[in-house]
C-alpha positions in Angstrom: -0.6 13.7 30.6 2.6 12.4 28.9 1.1 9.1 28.5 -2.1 10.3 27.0 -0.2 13.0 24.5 2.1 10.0 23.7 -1.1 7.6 22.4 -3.1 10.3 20.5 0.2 11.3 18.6 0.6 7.2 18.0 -3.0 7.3 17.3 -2.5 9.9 14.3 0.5 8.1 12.7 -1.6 5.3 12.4 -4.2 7.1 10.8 -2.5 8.1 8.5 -0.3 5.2 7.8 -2.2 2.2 7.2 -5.3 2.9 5.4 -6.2 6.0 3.2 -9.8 5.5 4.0 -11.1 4.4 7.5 -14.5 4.1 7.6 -13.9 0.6 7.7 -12.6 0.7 10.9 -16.3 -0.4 12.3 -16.4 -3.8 11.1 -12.9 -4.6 13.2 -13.1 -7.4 15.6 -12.0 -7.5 19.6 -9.4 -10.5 18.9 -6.2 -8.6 18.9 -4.9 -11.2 21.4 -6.1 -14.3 19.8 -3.3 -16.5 19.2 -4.4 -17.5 15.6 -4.6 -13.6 15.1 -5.0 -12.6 11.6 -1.7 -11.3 11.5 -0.1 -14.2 12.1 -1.9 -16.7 9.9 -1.3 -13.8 6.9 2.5 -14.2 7.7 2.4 -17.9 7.8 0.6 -18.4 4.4 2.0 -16.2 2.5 5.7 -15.7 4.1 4.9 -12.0 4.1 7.8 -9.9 5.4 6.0 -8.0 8.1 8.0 -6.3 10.9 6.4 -7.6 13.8 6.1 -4.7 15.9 4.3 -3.0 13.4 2.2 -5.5 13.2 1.8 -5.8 16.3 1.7 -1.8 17.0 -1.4 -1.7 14.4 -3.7 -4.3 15.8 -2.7 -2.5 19.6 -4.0 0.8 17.8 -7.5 -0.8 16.7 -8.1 -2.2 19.9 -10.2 0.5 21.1 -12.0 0.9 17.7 -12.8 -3.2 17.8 -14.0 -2.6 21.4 -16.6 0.4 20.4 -18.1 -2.1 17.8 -18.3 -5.1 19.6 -21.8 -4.6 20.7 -23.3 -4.0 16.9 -21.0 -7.4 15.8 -22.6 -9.4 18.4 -25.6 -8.9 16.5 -24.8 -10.4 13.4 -26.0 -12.8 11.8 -25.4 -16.8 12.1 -21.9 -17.9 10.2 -23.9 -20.1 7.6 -25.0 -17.1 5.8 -21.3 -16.6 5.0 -20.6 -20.2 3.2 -21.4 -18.8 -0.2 -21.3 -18.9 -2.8 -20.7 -15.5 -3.5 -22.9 -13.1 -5.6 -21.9 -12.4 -9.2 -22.9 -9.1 -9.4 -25.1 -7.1 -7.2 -28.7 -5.7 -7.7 -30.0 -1.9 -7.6 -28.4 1.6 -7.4 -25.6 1.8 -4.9 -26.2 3.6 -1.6 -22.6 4.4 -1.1 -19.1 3.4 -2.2 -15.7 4.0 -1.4 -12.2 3.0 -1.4 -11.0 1.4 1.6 -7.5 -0.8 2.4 -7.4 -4.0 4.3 -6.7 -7.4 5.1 -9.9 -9.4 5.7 -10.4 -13.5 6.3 -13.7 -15.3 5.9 -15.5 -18.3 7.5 -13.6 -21.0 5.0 -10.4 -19.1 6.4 -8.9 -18.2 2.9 -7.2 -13.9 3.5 -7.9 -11.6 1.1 -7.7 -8.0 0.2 -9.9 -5.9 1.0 -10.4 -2.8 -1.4 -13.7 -1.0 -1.6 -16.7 -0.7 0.2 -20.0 0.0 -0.5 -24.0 -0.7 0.4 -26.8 -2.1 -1.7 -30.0 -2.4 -0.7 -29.5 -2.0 2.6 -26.8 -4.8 2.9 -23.5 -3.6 3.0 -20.4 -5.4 1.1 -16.9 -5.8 0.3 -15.1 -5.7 -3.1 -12.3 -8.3 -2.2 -9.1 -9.1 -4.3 -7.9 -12.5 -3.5 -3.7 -11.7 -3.3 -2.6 -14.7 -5.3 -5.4 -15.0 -8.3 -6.1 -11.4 -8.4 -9.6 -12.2 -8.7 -12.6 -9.8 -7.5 -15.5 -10.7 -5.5 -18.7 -9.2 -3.9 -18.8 -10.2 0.2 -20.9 -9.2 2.9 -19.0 -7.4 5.9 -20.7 -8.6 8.3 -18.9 -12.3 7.3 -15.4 -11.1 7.4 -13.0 -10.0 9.8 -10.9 -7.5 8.8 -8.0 -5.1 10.0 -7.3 -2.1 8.1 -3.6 -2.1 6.6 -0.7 -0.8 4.6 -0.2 -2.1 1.2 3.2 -3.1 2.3 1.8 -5.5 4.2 0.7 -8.0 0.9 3.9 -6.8 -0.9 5.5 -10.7 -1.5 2.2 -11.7 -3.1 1.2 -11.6 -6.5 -0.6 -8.8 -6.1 1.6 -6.9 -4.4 4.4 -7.5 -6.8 2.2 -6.6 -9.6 1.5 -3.1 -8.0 4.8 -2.6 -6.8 6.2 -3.3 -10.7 2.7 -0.6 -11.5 4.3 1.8 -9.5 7.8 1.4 -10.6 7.1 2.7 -14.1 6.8 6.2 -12.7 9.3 8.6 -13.8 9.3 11.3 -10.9 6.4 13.9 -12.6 7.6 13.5 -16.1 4.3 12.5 -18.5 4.6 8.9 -20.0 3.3 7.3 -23.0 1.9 3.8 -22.8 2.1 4.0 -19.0 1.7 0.7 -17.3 2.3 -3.0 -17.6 2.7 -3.8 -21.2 3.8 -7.5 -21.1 3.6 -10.3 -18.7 5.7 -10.6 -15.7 6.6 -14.1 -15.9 7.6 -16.1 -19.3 4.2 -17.6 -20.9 2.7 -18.5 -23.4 0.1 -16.5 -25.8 -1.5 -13.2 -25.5 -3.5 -11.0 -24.0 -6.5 -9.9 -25.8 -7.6 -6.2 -24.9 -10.0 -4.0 -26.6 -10.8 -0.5 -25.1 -14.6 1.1 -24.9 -13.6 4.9 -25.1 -16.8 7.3 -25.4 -17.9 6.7 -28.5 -21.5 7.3 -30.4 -20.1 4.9 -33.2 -21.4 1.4 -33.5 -20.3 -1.0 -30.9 -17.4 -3.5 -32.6 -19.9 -6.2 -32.3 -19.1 -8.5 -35.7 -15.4 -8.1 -34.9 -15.8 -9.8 -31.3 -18.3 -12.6 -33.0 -16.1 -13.3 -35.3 -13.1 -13.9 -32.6 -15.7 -16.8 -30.9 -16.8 -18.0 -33.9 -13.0 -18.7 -35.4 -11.3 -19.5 -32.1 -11.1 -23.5 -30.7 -10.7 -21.4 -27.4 -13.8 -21.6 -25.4 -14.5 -19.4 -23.5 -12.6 -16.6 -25.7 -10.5 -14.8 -22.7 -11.2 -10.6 -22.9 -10.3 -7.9 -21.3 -12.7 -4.9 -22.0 -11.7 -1.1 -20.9 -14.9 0.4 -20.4 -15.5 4.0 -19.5 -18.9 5.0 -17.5 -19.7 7.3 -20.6 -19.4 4.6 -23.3 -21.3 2.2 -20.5 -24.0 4.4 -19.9 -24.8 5.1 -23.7 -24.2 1.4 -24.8 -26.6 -0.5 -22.5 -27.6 -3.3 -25.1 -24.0 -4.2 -26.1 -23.1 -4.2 -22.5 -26.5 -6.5 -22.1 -24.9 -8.8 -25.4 -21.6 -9.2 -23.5 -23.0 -10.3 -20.3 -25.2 -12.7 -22.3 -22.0 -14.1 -23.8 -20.6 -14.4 -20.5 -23.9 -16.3 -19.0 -23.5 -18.8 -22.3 -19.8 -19.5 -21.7 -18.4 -17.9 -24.8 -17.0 -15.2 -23.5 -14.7 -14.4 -20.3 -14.4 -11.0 -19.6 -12.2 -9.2 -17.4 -13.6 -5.3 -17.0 -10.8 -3.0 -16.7 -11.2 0.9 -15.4 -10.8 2.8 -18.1 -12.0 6.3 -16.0 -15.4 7.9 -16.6 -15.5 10.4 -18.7 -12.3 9.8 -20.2 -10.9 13.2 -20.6 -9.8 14.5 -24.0 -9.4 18.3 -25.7 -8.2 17.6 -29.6 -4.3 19.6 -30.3 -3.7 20.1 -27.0 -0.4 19.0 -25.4 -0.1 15.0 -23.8 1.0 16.7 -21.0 -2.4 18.6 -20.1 -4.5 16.8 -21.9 -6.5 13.0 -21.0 -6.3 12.6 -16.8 -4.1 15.3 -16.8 -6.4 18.1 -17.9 -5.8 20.7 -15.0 -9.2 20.5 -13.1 -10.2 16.7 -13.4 -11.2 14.8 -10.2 -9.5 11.6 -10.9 -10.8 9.6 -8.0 -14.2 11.0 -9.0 -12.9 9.5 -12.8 -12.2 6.4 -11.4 -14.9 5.8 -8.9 -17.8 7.0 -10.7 -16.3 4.2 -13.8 -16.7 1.8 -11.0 -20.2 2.1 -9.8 -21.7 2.3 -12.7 -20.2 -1.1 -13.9 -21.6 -2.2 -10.9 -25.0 -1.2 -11.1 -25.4 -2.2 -14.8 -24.6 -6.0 -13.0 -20.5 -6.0 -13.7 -17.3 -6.2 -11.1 -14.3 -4.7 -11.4 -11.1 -5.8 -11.8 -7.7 -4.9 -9.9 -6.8 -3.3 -13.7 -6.8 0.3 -14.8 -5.8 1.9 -18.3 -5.1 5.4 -18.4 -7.1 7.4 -21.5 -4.8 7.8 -24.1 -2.2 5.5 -21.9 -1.0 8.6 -20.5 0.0 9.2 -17.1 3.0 10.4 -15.0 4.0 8.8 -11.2 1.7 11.3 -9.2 -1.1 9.2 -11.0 0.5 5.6 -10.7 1.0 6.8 -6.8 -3.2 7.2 -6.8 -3.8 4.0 -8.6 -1.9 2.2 -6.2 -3.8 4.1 -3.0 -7.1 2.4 -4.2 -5.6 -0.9 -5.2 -5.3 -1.0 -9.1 -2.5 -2.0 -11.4 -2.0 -0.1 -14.5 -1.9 -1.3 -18.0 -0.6 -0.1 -21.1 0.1 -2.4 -24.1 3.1 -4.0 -26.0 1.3 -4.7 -29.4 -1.3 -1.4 -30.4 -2.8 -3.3 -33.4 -3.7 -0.2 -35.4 0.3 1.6 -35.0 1.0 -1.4 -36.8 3.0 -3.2 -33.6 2.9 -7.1 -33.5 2.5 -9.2 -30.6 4.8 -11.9 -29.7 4.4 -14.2 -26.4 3.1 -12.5 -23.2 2.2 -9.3 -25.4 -0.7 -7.1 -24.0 -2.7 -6.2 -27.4 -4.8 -3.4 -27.8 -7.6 -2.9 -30.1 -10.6 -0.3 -29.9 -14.3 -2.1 -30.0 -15.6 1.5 -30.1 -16.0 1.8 -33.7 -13.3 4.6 -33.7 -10.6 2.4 -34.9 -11.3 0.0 -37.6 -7.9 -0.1 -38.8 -7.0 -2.2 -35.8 -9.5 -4.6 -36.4 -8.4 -5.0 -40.0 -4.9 -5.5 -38.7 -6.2 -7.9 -36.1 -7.7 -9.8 -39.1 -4.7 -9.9 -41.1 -3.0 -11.3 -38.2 -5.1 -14.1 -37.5 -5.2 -15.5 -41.0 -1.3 -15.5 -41.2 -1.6 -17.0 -37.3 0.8 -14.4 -36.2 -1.3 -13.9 -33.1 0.4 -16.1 -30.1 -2.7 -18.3 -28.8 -4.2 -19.1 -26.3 -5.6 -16.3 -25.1 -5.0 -15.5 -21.8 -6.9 -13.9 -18.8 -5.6 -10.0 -17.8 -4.6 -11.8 -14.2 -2.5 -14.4 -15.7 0.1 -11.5 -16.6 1.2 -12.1 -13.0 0.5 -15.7 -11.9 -0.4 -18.0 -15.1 -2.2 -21.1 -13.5 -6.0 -21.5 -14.3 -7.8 -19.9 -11.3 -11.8 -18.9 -10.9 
């Protein structure tokens, strides 16, 4: 009875330790004593500082999950449907989709992170953050194996040292302005080009961004768009001219969360206003932004931007539970602050804020903007990368 008492009470801890969401649990394997265990290959490449009887203790604790579901993975399908390469975007409403936490390898053996889930059309896939690039892709579940896990467990990558400097900004529960990573976290060269889609029934910024490919020797012109699901849902032909741009090479554009509705009440206080209006669902805001970037054909990124770049720890703390790194900016054309080297710049391709756009300009004839432009994932690791 002891014994018994003493596993369910493990069995709990575990629960609630290594994965905020575990519906995943069902697409675990039985290998938890193969040799060339996940666990061990994750430590090997990446020189992760695990502690190995947690490790060790976690894959003991999925044993009898993996076991349940060994039936349903024997009837998967044959490994070649897993080479690739993988889908851009994926087609149709989604069926479901929700946040998940773990640490997946695929048939070419490369680890990744696991962070959402979710089903279209009957198939169901994987959003997966590769821990080095940062980059996002779309993968079927049924070609990984995966173990759920805590986010210490990826802390010495890239990715992990990106949310663990995220997280860091937090200042117990006091409200911050410009909360989030505002520079990069290495020494580099150039900028960061960011321009933030807010709800808006003004015209879409559209000459401002031509006119940034048609004057730049960069090719494709590195972006990084904060959209919100309002200004995505009422903007379907811009979004349509920015994936164009992407599918002709002129553009490269990473999508960053910028919540759904994007909460805001005129003269009231930072400190109740924007995600921290007293009654907003922010994994509702947050979610909700992602699926519908999905369904109109995008992916997300690993980044997030608070509305009004206000936030306090208690939100950094949820951005972190569902994988994403927060950004705020160094150089917000339009308060009249200049970038230098590694600056995050922010602009608004709304239509709400011209004067940024006329400072951008200004800029750019007096080349006082640092070139090249870089991608939003090269603020943490700046080698070229898909």
């Amino acid at each position: 009875m002891q014994r018994i008492l003493r596993v369910a009470l493990a069995a709990a801890y575990m629960s609630l330790a290594i994965a905020p969401h575990l519906a995943f649990a069902t697409s675990l394997r039985p290998e938890v004593d193969r040799q060339d265990s996940l666990t061990e290959n994750l430590r090997r490449d990446w020189q992760f500082p695990w502690v190995n009887s947690m490790a060790r203790q976690s894959l003991i604790q999925q044993a009898p999950i993996a076991s349940r579901t060994a039936r349903d993975l024997a009837t998967r399908g044959p490994a070649h449907a897993c080479e690739g390469p993988f889908p851009p975007s994926l087609p149709g409403r989604l069926e479901s989709y929700q946040g998940i936490s773990a640490i997946c390898e695929g048939v070419d053996r490369v680890h990744r992170i696991a962070i959402r889930s979710l089903q279209s059309q009957g198939r169901r896939y994987l959003l997966t953050v590769h821990p080095v690039t940062l980059s996002t892709q779309f993968e079927l579940e049924t070609c990984l194996r995966c173990q759920s896990a805590m986010r210490n467990m990826w802390r010495q990558s890239p990715y992990g040292r990106a949310l663990e400097n995220s997280l860091a900004l937090g200042d117990g529960g006091h409200v911050r302005l410009n909360l989030g990573l505002t520079r990069a976290l290495i020494p580099i060269q150039g900028s960061f080009l960011t321009a933030d889609l807010c709800p808006s029934r003004a015209a879409f910024d559209r000459d401002a961004i031509q006119r940034i490919i048609d004057n730049s020797s960069q090719v494709p012109v590195k972006l990084g768009l904060a959209y919100s699901g309002l200004w995505l849902q009422r903007h379907v032909t811009e979004f349509q001219w920015l994936q164009q741009l992407e599918l002709q090479g002129r553009l490269q554009i990473e999508w960053i969360n910028h919540s759904y509705s994007h909460p805001y009440r005129r003269g009231v206080d930072a400190s109740e206003n924007f995600l921290l209006t007293e009654g907003v669902d922010v994994y509702r805001e947050i979610f909700l932004a992602e699926r519908q970037l999905i369904e109109m054909g995008g992916r997300p990124s690993v980044f997030f931007r608070f509305p009004g770049l206000v936030g306090n720890s208690s939100l950094l703390q949820r951005l972190g539970d569902y994988g994403l790194i927060a950004l705020g900016s160094e150089a917000w054309l339009a308060k009249g602050q200049r970038p230098r080297d590694g600056s995050l710049i922010l602009l608004h391709a709304n239509g709400n804020e011209p004067a940024g756009w006329s400072a951008f300009d200004r800029l750019w004839r007096a080349r006082a903007i640092p070139l090249p432009f870089r991608g939003i994932r090269e603020l943490v690791h700046h080698q070229q990368h898909p």
